[in-house]
mmCIF file of the C-alpha atoms, coordinates in Angstrom:
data_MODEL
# 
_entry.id   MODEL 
# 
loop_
_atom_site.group_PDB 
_atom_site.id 
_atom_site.type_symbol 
_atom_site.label_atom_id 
_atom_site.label_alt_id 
_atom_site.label_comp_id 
_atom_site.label_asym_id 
_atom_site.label_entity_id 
_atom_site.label_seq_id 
_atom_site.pdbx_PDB_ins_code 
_atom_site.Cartn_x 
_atom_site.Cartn_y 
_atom_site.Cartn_z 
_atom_site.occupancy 
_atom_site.B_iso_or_equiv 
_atom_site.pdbx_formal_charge 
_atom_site.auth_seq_id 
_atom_site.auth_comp_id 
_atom_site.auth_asym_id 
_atom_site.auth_atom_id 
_atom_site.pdbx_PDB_model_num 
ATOM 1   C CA . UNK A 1 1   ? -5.060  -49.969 -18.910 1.00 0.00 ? 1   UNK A CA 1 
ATOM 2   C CA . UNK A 1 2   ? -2.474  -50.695 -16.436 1.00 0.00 ? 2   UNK A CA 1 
ATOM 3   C CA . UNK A 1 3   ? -3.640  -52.156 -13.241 1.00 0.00 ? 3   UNK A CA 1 
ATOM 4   C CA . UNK A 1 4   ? -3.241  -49.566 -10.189 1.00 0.00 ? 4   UNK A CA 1 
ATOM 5   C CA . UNK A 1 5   ? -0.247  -49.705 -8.076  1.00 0.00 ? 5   UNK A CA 1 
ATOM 6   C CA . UNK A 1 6   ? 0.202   -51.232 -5.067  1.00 0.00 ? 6   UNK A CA 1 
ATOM 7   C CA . UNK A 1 7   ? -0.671  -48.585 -1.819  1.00 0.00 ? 7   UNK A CA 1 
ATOM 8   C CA . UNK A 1 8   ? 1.595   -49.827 1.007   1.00 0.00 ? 8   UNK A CA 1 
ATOM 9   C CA . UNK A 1 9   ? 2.182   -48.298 4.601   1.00 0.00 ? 9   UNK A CA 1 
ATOM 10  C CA . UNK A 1 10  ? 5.418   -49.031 6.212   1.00 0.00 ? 10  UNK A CA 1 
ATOM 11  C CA . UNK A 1 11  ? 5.390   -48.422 9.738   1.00 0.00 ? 11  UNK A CA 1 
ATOM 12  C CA . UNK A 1 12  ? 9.267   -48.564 10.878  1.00 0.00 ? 12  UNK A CA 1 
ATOM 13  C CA . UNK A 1 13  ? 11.141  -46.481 13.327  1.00 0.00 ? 13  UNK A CA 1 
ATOM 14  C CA . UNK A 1 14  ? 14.549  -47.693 11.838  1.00 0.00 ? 14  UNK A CA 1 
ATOM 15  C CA . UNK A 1 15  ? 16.011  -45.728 9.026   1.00 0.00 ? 15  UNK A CA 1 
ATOM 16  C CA . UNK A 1 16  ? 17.863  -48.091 7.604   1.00 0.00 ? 16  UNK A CA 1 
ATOM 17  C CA . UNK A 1 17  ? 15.038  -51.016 7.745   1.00 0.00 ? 17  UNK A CA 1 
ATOM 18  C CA . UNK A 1 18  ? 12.523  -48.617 6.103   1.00 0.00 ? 18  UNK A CA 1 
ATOM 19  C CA . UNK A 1 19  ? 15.578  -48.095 3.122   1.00 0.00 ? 19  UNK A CA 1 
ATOM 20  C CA . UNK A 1 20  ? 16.047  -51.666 2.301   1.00 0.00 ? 20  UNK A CA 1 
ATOM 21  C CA . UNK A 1 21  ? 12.387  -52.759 2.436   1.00 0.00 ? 21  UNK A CA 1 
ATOM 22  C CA . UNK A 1 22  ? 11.386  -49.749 0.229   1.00 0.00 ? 22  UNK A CA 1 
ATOM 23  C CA . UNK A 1 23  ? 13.959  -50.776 -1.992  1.00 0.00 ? 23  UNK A CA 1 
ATOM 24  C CA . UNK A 1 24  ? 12.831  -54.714 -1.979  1.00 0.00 ? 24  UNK A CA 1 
ATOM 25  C CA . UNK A 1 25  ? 9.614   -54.009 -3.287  1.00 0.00 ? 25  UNK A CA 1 
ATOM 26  C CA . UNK A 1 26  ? 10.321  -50.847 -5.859  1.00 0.00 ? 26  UNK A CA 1 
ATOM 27  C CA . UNK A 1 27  ? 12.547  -53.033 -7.410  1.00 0.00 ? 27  UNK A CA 1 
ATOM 28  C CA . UNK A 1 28  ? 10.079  -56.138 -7.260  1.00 0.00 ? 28  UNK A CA 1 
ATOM 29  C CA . UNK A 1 29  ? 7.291   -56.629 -10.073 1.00 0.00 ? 29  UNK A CA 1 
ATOM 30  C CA . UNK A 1 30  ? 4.651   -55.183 -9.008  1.00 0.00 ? 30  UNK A CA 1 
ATOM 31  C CA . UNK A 1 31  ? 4.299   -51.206 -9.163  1.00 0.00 ? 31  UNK A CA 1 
ATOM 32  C CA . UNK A 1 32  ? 4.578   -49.970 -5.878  1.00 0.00 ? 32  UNK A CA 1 
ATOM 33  C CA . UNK A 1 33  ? 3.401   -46.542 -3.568  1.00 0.00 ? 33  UNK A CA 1 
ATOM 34  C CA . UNK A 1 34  ? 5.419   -46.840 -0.347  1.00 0.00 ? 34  UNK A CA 1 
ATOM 35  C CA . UNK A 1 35  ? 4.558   -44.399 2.550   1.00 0.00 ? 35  UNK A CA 1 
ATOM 36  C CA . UNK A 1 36  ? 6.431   -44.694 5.674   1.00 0.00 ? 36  UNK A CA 1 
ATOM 37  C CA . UNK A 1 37  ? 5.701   -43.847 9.231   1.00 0.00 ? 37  UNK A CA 1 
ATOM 38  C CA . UNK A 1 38  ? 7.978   -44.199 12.241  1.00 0.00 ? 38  UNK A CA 1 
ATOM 39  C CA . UNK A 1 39  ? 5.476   -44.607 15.514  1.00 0.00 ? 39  UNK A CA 1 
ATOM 40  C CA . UNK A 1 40  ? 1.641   -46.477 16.045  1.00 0.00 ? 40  UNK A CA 1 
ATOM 41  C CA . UNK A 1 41  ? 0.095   -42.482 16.671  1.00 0.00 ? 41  UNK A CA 1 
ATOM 42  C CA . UNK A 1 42  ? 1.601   -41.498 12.462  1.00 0.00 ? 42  UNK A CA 1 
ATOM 43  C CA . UNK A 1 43  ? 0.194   -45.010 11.594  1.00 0.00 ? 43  UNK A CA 1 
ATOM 44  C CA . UNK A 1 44  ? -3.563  -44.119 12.774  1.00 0.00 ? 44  UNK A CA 1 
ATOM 45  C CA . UNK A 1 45  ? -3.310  -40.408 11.835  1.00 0.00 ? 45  UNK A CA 1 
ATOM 46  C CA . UNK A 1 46  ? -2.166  -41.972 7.864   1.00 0.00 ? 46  UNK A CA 1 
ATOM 47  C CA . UNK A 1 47  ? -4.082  -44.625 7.469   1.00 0.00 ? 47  UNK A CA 1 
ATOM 48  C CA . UNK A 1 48  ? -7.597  -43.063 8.892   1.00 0.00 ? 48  UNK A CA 1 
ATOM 49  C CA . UNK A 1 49  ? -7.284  -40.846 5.590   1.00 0.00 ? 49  UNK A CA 1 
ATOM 50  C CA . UNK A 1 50  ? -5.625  -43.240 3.672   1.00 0.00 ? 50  UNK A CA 1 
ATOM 51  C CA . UNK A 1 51  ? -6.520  -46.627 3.395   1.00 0.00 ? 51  UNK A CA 1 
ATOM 52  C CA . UNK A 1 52  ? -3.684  -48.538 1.904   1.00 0.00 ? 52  UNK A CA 1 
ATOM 53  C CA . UNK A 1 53  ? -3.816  -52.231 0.242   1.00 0.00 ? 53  UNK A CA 1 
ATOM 54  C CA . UNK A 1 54  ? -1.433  -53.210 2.718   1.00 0.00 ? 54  UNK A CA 1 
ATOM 55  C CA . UNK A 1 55  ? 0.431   -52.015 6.418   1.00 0.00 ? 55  UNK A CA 1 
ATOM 56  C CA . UNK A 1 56  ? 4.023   -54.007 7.435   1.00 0.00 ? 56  UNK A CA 1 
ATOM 57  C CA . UNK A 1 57  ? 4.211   -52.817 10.853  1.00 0.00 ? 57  UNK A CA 1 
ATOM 58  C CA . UNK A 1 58  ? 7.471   -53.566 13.053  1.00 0.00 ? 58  UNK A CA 1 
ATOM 59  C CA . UNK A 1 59  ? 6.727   -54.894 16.090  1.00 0.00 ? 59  UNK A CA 1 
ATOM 60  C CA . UNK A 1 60  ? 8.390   -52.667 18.694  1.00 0.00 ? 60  UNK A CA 1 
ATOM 61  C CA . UNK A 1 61  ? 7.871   -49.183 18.103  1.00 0.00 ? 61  UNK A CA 1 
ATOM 62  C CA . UNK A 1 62  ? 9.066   -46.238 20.119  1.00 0.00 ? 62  UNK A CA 1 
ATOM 63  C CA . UNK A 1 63  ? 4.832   -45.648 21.004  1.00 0.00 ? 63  UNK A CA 1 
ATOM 64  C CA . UNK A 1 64  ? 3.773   -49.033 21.070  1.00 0.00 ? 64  UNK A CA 1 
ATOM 65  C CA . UNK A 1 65  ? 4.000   -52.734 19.645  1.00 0.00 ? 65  UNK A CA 1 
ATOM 66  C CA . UNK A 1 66  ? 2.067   -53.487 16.387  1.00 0.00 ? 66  UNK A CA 1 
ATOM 67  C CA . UNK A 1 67  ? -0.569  -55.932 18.296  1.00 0.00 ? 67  UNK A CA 1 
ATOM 68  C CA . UNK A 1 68  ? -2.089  -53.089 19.589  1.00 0.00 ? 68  UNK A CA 1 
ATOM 69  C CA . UNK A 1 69  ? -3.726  -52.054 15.918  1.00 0.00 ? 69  UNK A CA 1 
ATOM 70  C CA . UNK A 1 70  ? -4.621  -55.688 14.556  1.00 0.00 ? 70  UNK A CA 1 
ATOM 71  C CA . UNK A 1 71  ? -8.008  -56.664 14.036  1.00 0.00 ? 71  UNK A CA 1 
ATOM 72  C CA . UNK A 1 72  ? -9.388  -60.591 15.177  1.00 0.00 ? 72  UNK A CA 1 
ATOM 73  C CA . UNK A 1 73  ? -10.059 -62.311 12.817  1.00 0.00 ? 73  UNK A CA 1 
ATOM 74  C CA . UNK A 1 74  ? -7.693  -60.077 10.152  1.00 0.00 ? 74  UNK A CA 1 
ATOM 75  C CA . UNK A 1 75  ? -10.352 -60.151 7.716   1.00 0.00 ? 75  UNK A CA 1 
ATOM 76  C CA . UNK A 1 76  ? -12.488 -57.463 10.156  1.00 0.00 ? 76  UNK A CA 1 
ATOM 77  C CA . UNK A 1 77  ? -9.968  -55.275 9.878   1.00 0.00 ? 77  UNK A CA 1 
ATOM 78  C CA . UNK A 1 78  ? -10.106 -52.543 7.197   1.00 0.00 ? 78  UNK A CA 1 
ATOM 79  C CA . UNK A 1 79  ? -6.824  -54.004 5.159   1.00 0.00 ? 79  UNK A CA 1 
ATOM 80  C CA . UNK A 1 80  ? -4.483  -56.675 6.181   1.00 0.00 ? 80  UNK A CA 1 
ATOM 81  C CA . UNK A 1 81  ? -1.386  -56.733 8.237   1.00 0.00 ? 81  UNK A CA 1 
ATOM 82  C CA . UNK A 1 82  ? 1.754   -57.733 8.510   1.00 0.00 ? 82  UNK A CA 1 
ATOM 83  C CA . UNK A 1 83  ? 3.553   -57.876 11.659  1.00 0.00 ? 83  UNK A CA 1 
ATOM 84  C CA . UNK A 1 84  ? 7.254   -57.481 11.059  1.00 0.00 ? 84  UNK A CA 1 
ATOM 85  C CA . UNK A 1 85  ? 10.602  -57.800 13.665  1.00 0.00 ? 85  UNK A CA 1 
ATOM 86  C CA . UNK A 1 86  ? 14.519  -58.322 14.106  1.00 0.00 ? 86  UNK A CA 1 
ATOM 87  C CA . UNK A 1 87  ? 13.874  -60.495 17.101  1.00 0.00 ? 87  UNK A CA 1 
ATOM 88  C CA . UNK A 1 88  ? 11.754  -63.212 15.788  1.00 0.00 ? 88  UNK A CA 1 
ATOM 89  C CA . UNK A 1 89  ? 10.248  -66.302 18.167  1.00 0.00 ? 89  UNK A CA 1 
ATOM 90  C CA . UNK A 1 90  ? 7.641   -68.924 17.444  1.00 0.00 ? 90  UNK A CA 1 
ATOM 91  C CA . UNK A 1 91  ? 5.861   -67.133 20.763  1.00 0.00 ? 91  UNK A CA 1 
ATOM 92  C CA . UNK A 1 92  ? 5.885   -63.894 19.171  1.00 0.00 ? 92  UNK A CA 1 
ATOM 93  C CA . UNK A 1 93  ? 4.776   -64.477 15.710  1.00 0.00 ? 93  UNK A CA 1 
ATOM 94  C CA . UNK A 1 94  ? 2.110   -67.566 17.455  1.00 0.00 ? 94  UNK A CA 1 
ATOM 95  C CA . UNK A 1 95  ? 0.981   -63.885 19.291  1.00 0.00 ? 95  UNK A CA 1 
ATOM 96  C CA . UNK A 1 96  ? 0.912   -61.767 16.211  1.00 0.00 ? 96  UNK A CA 1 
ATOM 97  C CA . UNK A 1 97  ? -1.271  -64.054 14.315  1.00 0.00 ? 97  UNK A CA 1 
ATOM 98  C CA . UNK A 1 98  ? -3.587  -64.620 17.173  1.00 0.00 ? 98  UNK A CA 1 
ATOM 99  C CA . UNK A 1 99  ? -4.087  -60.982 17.553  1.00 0.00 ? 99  UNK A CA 1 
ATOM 100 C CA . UNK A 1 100 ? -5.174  -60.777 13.834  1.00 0.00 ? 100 UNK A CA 1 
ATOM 101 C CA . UNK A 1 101 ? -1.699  -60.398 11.935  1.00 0.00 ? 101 UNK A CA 1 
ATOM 102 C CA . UNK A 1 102 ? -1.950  -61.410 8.253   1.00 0.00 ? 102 UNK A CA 1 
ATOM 103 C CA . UNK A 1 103 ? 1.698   -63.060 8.516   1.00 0.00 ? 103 UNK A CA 1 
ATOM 104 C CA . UNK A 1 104 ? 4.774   -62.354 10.276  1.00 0.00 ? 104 UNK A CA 1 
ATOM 105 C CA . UNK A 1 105 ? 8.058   -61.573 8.913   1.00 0.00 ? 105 UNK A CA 1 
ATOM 106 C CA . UNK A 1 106 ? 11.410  -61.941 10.723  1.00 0.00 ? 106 UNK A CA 1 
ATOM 107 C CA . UNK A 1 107 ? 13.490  -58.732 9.487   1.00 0.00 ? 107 UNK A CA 1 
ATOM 108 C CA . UNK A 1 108 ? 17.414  -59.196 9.102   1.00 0.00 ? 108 UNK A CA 1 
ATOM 109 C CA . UNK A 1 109 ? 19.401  -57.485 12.137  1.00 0.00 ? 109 UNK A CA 1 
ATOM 110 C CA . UNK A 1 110 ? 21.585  -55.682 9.549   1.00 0.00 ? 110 UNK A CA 1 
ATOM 111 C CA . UNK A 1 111 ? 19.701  -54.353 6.587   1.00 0.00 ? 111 UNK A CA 1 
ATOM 112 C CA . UNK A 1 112 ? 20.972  -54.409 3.457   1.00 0.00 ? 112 UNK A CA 1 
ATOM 113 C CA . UNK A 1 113 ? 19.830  -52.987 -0.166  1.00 0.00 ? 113 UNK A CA 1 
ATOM 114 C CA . UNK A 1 114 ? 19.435  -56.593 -1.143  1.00 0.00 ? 114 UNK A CA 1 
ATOM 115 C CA . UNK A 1 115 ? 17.276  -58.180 1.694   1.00 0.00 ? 115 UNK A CA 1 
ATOM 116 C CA . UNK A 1 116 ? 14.443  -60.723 0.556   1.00 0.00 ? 116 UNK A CA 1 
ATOM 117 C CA . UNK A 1 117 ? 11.230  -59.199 1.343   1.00 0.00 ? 117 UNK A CA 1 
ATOM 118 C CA . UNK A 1 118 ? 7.980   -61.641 -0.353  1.00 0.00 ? 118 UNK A CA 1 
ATOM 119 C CA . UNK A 1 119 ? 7.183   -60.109 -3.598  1.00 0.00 ? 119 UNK A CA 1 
ATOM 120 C CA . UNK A 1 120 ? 3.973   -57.776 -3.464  1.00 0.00 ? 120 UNK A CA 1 
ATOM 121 C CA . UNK A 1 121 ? 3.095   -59.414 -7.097  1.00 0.00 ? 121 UNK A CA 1 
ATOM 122 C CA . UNK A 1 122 ? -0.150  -60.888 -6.136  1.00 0.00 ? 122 UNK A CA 1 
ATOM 123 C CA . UNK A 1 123 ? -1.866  -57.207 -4.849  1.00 0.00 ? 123 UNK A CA 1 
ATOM 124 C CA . UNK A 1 124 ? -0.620  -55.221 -7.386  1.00 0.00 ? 124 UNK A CA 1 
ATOM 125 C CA . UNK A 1 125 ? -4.525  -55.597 -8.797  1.00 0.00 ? 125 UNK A CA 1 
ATOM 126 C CA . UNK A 1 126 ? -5.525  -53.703 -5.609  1.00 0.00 ? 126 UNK A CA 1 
ATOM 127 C CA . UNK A 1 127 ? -6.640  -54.751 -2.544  1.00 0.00 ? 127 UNK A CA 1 
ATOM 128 C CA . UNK A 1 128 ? -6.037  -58.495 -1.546  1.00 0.00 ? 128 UNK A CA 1 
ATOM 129 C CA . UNK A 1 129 ? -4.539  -61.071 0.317   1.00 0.00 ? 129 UNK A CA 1 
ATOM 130 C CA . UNK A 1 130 ? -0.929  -60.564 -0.346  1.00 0.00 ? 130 UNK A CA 1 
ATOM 131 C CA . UNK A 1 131 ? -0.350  -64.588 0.158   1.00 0.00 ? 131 UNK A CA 1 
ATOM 132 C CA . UNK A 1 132 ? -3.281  -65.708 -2.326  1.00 0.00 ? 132 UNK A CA 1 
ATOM 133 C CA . UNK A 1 133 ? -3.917  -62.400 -4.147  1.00 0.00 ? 133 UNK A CA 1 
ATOM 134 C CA . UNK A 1 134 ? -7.728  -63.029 -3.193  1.00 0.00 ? 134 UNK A CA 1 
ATOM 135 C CA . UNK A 1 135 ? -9.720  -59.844 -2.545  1.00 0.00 ? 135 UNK A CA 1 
ATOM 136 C CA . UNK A 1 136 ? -9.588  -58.394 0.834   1.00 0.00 ? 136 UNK A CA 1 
ATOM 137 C CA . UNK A 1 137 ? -11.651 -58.454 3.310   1.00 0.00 ? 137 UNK A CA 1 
ATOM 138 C CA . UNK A 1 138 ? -12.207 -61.868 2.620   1.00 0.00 ? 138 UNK A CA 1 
ATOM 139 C CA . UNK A 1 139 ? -16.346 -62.856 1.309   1.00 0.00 ? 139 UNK A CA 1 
ATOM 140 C CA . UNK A 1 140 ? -18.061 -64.722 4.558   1.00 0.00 ? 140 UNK A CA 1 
ATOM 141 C CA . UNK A 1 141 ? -19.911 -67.706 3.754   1.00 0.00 ? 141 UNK A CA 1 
# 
C-alpha cells in the first residue's frame, strides 16, 4: 500500500504565489493535498479541524504576520512551520526561527510556474520534519 499523501496548508494572500507553489510541489515526488487560505483567522478556523503534516505561512498577511501562530520550541507546536516571504532579511528569518518557525523561505517577487520550492519528498510518509523526514513532534530525551 501506497504511503498517504502529503496534507499541506498554504496560508497566502497572493494569488499568484499560492499558483506557483501549488504547482512546485504537485509536480514534485511526493503525492501532495494542498489547501490554501488567504488570512491568520482561515488558518486557525482550517487547521483547528484539520491538522495538516505541514503549514507554509507568508509572513505578512492582510490579518496578521505568521509569528503570531508559531509555537517555541517548534516541536510544541501541533505540526511544523514554515515561515515564508518576498522581502527576505537575516533579521527577519533570525525572528521567525526564534519564534518557533521550522525554516524560512525567501519567496521570488515575481512568481512563476517554475519557481524552486524544497521538495516535500521526505513527509510524504506522514507527519515529519520536512528537512530530516524524522517524525514530528520530535521524541524528548
Amino acid at each position: 500500500m501506497g504511503k498517504p499523501p502529503l496534507h499541506l496548508l498554504l496560508v497566502e494572500d497572493e494569488p499568484a504565489h499560492a499558483a506557483a507553489i501549488r504547482h512546485a510541489f504537485e509536480t514534485g515526488e511526493a503525492e501532495t493535498q494542498i489547501e490554501v487560505v488567504r488570512t491568520l483567522e482561515e488558518f486557525r478556523r482550517h487547521s483547528a479541524g484539520h491538522t495538516p503534516d505541514l503549514a507554509l505561512l507568508d509572513l505578512n498577511l492582510p490579518d496578521g504576520k505568521a509569528v503570531e501562530v508559531l509555537s517555541h520550541p517548534p516541536e510544541d507546536g501541533p505540526f511544523p512551520i514554515i515561515v515564508m516571504t518576498s522581502y527576505g532579511s537575516e533579521r527577519l528569518a533570525v525572528q521567525a526561527i526564534k519564534s518557533g518557525a521550522l525554516d524560512y523561505v525567501v519567496k521570488s517577487r515575481s512568481p512563476s510556474p517554475t519557481c524552486h520550492i524544497p521538495s516535500p519528498a521526505p513527509c510524504a510518509n506522514g507527519r515529519c520534519s520536512p528537512k530530516a523526514g524524522k517524525p514530528w513532534p520530535p521524541k524528548r530525551n
